[in-house]
N, C-alpha and C positions, 0 to 999 in steps of 0.2 A: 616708358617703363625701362630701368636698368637692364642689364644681362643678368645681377643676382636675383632683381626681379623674376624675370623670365624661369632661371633656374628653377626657385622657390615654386612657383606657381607649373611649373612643367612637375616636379617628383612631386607637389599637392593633390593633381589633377587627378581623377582616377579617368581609368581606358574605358573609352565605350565601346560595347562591344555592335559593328552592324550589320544589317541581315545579308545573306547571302545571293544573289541572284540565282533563277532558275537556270540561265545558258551555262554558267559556271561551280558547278556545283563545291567543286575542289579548291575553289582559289582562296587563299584567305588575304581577307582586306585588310591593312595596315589602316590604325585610328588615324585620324589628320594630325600632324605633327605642327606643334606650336610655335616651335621656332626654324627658321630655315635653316636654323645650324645644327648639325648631326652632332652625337654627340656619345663616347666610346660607350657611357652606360647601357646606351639602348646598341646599340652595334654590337656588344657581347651578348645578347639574351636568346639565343637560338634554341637553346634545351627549357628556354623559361614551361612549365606546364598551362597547360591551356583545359585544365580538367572544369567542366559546365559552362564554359564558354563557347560563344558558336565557330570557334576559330577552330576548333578540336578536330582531327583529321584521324577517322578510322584509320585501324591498323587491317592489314593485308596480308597476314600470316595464318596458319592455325593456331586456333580451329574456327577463326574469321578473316574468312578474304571477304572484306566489305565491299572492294573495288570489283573482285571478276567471279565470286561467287554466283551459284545460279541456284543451288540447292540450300531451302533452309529445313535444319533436321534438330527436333526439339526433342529432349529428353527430360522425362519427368519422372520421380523417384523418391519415395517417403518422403516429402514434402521439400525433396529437391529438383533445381533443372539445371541442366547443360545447354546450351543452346551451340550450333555450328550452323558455318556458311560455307558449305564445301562447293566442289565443282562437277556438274554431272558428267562432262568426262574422265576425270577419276576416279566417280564411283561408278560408273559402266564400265572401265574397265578390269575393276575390282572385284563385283557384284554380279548375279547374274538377276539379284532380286531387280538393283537399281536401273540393270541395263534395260529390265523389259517393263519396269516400271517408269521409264524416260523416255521410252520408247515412241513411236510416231503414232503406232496405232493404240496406245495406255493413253496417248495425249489428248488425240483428239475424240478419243471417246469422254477423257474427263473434262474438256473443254464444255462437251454438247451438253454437260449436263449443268452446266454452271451458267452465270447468268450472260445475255450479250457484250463484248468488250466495248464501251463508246471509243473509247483511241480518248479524253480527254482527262485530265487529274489526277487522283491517285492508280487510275485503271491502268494511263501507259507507262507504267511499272513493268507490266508485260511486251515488251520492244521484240522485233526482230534477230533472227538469228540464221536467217537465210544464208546470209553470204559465209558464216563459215564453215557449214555441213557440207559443203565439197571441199574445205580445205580438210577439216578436219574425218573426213570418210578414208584419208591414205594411209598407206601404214596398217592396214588393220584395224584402229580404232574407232572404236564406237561412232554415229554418225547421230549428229544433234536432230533432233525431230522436225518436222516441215514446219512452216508458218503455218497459223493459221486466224487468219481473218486479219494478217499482217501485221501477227504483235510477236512479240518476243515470248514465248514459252518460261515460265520460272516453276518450280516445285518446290513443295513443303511437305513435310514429313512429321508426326507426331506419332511419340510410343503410347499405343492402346495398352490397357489392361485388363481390357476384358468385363466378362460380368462375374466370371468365377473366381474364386480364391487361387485354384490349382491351375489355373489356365496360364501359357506364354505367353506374356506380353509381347507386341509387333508394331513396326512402323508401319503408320498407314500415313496413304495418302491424302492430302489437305488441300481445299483451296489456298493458294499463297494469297500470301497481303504483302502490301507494297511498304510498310514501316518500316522490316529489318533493311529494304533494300534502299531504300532511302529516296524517296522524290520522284520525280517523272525523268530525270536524268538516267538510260540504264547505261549497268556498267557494262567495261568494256570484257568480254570472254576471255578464259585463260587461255596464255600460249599453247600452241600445239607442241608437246612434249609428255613424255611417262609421266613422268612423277614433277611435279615442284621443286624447284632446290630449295634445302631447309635453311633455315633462316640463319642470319651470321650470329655468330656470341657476339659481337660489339654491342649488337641494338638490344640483346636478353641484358649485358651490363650497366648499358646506360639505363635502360628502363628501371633496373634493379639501384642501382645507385640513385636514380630521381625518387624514388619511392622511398627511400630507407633516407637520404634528405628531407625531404618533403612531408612525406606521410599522406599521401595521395591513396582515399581508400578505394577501394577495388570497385572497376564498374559490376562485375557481376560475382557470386561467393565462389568460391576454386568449390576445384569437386574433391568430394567426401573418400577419400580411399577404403572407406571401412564400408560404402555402397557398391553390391557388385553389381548391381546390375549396370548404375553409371561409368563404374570401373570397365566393366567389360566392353563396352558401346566406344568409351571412351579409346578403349587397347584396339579396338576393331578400327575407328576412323584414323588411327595413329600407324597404323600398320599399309594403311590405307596410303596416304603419303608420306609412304617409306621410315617414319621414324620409330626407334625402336618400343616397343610394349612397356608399360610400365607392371611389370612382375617381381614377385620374388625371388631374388639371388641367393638367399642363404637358405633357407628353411627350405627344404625339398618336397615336404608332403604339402606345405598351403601354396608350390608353384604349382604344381598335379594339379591341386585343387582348381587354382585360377586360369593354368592356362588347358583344362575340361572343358570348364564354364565359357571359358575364347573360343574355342572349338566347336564345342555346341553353338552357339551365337552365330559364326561362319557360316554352320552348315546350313543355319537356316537360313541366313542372305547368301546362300551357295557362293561362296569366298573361301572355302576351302584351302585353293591353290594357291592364294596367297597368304594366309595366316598361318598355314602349316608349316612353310620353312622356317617362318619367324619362332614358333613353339620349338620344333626342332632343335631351331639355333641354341634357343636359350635355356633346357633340358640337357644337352650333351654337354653344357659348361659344367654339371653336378660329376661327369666322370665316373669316378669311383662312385659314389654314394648314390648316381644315376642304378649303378649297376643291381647294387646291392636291394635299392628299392625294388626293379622288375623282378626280383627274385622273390621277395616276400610276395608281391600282388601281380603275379603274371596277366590274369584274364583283364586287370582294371588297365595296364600299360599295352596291351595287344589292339584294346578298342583305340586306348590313345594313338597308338602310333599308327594303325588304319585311317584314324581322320588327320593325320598331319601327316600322312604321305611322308613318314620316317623308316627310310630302310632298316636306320641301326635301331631305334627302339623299336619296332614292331620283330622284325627276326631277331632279335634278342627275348623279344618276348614269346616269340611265338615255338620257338626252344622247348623253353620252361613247360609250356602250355601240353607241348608234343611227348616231351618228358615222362610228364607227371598224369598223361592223361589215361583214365575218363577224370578223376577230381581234379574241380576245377570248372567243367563242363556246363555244371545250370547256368554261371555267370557266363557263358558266350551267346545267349539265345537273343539276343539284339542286333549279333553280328552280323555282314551279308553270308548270303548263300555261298558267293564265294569264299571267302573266308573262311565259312565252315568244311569246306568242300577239300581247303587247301589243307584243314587241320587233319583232315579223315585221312587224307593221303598220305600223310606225312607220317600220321600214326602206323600206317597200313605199312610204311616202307620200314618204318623203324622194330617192326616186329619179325617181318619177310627175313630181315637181319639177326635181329636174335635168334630167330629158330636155324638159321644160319650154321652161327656162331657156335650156337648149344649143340647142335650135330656134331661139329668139328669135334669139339669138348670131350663128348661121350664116348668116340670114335678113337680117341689118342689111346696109341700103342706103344709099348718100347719095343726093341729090338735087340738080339744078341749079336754077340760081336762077327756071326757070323751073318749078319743082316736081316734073321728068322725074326718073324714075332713070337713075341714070351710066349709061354703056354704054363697052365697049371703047374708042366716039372719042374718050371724056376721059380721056386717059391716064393722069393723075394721079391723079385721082378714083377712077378702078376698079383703077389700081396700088396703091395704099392698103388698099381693102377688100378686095384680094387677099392681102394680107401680112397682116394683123389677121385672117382664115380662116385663112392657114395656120399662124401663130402660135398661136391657138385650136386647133387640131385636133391639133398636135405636142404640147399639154400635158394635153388632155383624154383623150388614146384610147392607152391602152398601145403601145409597139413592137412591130414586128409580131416574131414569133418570130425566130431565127437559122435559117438555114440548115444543112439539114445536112450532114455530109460525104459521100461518095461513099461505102458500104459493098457488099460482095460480100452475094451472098445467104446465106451460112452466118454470118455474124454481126449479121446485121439485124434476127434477130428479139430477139438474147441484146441488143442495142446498148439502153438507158437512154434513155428519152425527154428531152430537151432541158428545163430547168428555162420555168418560166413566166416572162414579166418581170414585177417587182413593177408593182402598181397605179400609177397617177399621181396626185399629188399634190393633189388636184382642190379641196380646202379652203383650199391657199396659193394656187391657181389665181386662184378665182372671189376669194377677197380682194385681189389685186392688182386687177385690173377693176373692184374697188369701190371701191378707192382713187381708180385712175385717175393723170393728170399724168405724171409721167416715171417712174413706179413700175414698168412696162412698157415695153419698143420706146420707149426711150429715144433722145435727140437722135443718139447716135453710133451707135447703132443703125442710124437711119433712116439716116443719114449713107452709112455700109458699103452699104446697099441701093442708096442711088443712085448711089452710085459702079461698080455692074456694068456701066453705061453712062453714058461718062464725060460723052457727046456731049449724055446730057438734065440735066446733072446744070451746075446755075449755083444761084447765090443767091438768084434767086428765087422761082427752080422748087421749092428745097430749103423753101422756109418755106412757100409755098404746100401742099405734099406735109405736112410739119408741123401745118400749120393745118388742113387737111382731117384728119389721123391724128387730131389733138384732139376734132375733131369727134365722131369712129368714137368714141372712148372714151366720151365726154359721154355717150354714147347708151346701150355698152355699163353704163357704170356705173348707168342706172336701170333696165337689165333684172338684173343680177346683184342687186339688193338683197333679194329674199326670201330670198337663199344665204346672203348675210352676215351677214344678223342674228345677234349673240349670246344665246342665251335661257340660261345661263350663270350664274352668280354671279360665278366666276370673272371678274375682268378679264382681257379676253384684249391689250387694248392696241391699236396701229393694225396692228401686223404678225400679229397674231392670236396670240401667244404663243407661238409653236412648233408650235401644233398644226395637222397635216398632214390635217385633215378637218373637216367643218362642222359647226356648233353650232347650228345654225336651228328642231332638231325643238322643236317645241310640243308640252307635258303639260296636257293640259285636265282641268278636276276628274273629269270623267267615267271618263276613263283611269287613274285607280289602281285596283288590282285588288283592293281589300278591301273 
């Protein structure tokens, strides 16, 4: 046969594909080659795909380490699934659910109940893992479960849904099966380190550019982003080793939304303390409009940043809360005891101060030029601080109730008690008086007052009366300043942004409840 022969009959020939040996799981065999001479076509083919061929070599990434996974964790959701092959030392250290569910004494109690292991066929899927529970016990780190009857320990996980509608769906524990793990060969255990390194971009490009060639369809459906529940499980194992949450960046009320539902999920694989920085992280990118949110919905951002262990959104929130409170109040009855405990106090101190404050207020006197306090003889003087008291007093202290109308005795008892007057506004209050200048008992103000009598009321009288009112303010404005202060993110501005109550409370490190 010629060399064109050969040629001809070499690119004719299709590859057969052949089976693998047990000792070698990994190795892929090269077909028998026809001619002894190599030749550059087949010497370039290193990216060729090898998809439903047996030559096809799992990938070792997430959220499939085919090679050192030990944990399989299956998700099932409106007629979709996720499936992952993570590492139970990642999620022991992650988890407090995984840690005591991997646990030595979780293990062999779900061994005892399962059936004997022979050691032969698909069974030693479950191998040994003796020898690295004293490596991996330093450090801190979780400590892999004993042998037991000399096989290797694996776990599987499926999300339940319960029998009820309204019920939380949960991972439970599974007997494992030895298909996703692949043969009686086990894999080798992950390195002892935190986290994984994430994978390089080269191998996300070439994969991406063989496919978009090719048209290689996907071995399993990508997840649904419009499923939270897969979404969330999904943000949870991704957080898990270390790569970022896939959330919302722009629209700030459906990240609230998503990263609650991440939170909730946490709390109950007690993962808290590591999901929470991740939320944290990517809430305080919103900034401004962070801000502006906690200010509409104080009690719903107070819970959030209690489960994500966030200094800045929780004492921003908890501000608002102390502020504005008791409304507000039926929304925190989920909260802990602590929490609530820190709100009562906080309330408690920020009144201790205004009654303070309001003392000082009432109290303010002028003085003549000989250092006397005014007295009724200067008429001007004590007409002054009489109007800045009763202006004070008219904006600080609720109206007094209405009166009620004249009822017979047979319907006085059935008669509806008279509504309460709403609170006064005592946060736009104390900020005017901090401003000070014509912000209050403005010029025509004063004007109308002395015109009640028209006899004391001339041009000079009125500036004098003016100049002394300046005075009163000057004075009130450096007792109102521990009210005013904004402890805030929030810009509140010079009018205080709308907001009808103060922002003065102080969060000391001591004060968060975790």
């Amino acid at each position: 046969m010629t060399t064109a022969s050969f040629s001809s009959y070499e690119l004719s020939t299709p590859m057969v594909s052949h089976p693998q040996s047990n000792d070698r799981t990994l190795a892929l065999r090269r077909p028998p080659s026809v001619s002894s001479r190599s030749t550059t076509t087949r010497r370039h083919r290193s990216n060729r795909s090898h998809h439903g061929g047996s030559s096809y070599s799992p990938q070792n990434e997430f959220p499939n380490f085919a090679h050192s996974g030990d944990v399989e964790i299956i998700i099932s959701a409106e007629g979709q699934e996720k499936r992952y092959l993570l590492h139970r030392l990642i999620l022991a250290q992650s988890s407090g659910f995984f840690e005591a569910g991997t646990s030595e004494e979780w293990s062999r109690a779900q061994a005892q109940t399962q059936s004997p292991i022979t050691g032969h066929g698909q069974d030693r899927s479950l191998t040994r893992i003796g020898e690295e529970e004293e490596a991996t016990s330093q450090g801190g780190r979780p400590n892999f479960p004993a042998t037991l009857s000399g096989q290797r320990l694996r776990w599987k996980y499926e999300l339940d849904w319960g029998n009820q509608e309204d019920e939380m769906p949960v991972l439970v524990q599974k007997p494992p099966t030895s298909s996703i793990f692949g043969g009686d060969q086990a894999p080798r255990p992950p390195p002892v380190r935190n986290k994984p390194t994430p994978p390089s971009n080269g191998f996300f490009r070439s994969i991406s550019a063989m496919q978009s060639a090719i048209h290689i369809p996907q071995a399993s459906p990508l997840t649904n982003p419009d499923n939270d529940t897969i979404r969330d499980y999904d943000n949870l194992f991704r957080i898990f080793y270390n790569f970022s949450p896939s959330l919302d960046g722009i629209n700030i009320a459906e990240a609230y939304i998503q990263c609650k539902s991440l939170l909730a999920l946490a709390d109950m694989y007690d993962a808290l303390e590591v999901v929470g920085p991740r939320i944290d992280h990517h809430l305080l990118q919103f900034q401004s409009r962070l801000w502006k949110q906690i200010a509409k919905y104080p009690p719903s951002y107070l819970k959030l940043g209690y489960l994500a262990r966030s200094k800045v959104i929780f004492s921003e929130a908890l501000v608002h809360v102390v502020g504005q409170w008791p409304s507000g109040s039926s929304q925190l009855r989920n909260l802990p005891d602590s929490v609530l405990e820190l709100i009562e106090d906080k309330v408690d101190e920020l009144q201790d101060l205004k009654a303070k404050i309001e003392g000082r207020l009432f109290r303010l006197t002028l003085t003549t030029a000989r250092g006397e306090r005014v007295t009724p003889t200067h008429y001007l003087e004590w007409t002054a601080i009489s109007l800045f008291r009763q202006w004070l007093a008219e904006n600080t202290t609720p109206p007094p109730p209405p009166v009620p109308k004249t009822q017979t005795p047979e319907n006085r008892r059935s008669a509806p008690l008279p509504p309460q007057p709403p609170a006064p506004n005592t946060g736009k209050i104390y900020r005017l008086i901090g401003s000070g200048g014509s912000s209050y008992l403005g010029h025509e103000e004063l004007k109308r007052f002395m015109k009640i009598r028209p006899d004391d009321y001339t041009r000079e009288s009125m500036k004098k009366f003016e100049k002394r009112m300046d005075e009163i303010k000057n004075l009130a404005k450096e007792i109102v300043k521990p009210l005013t202060r904004n402890n805030l993110e929030l810009d509140l501005g010079r009018d205080g942004g709308g907001l009808g109550y103060l922002t003065c409370t102080r969060i000391e490190e001591a004060d968060y409840p975790w």
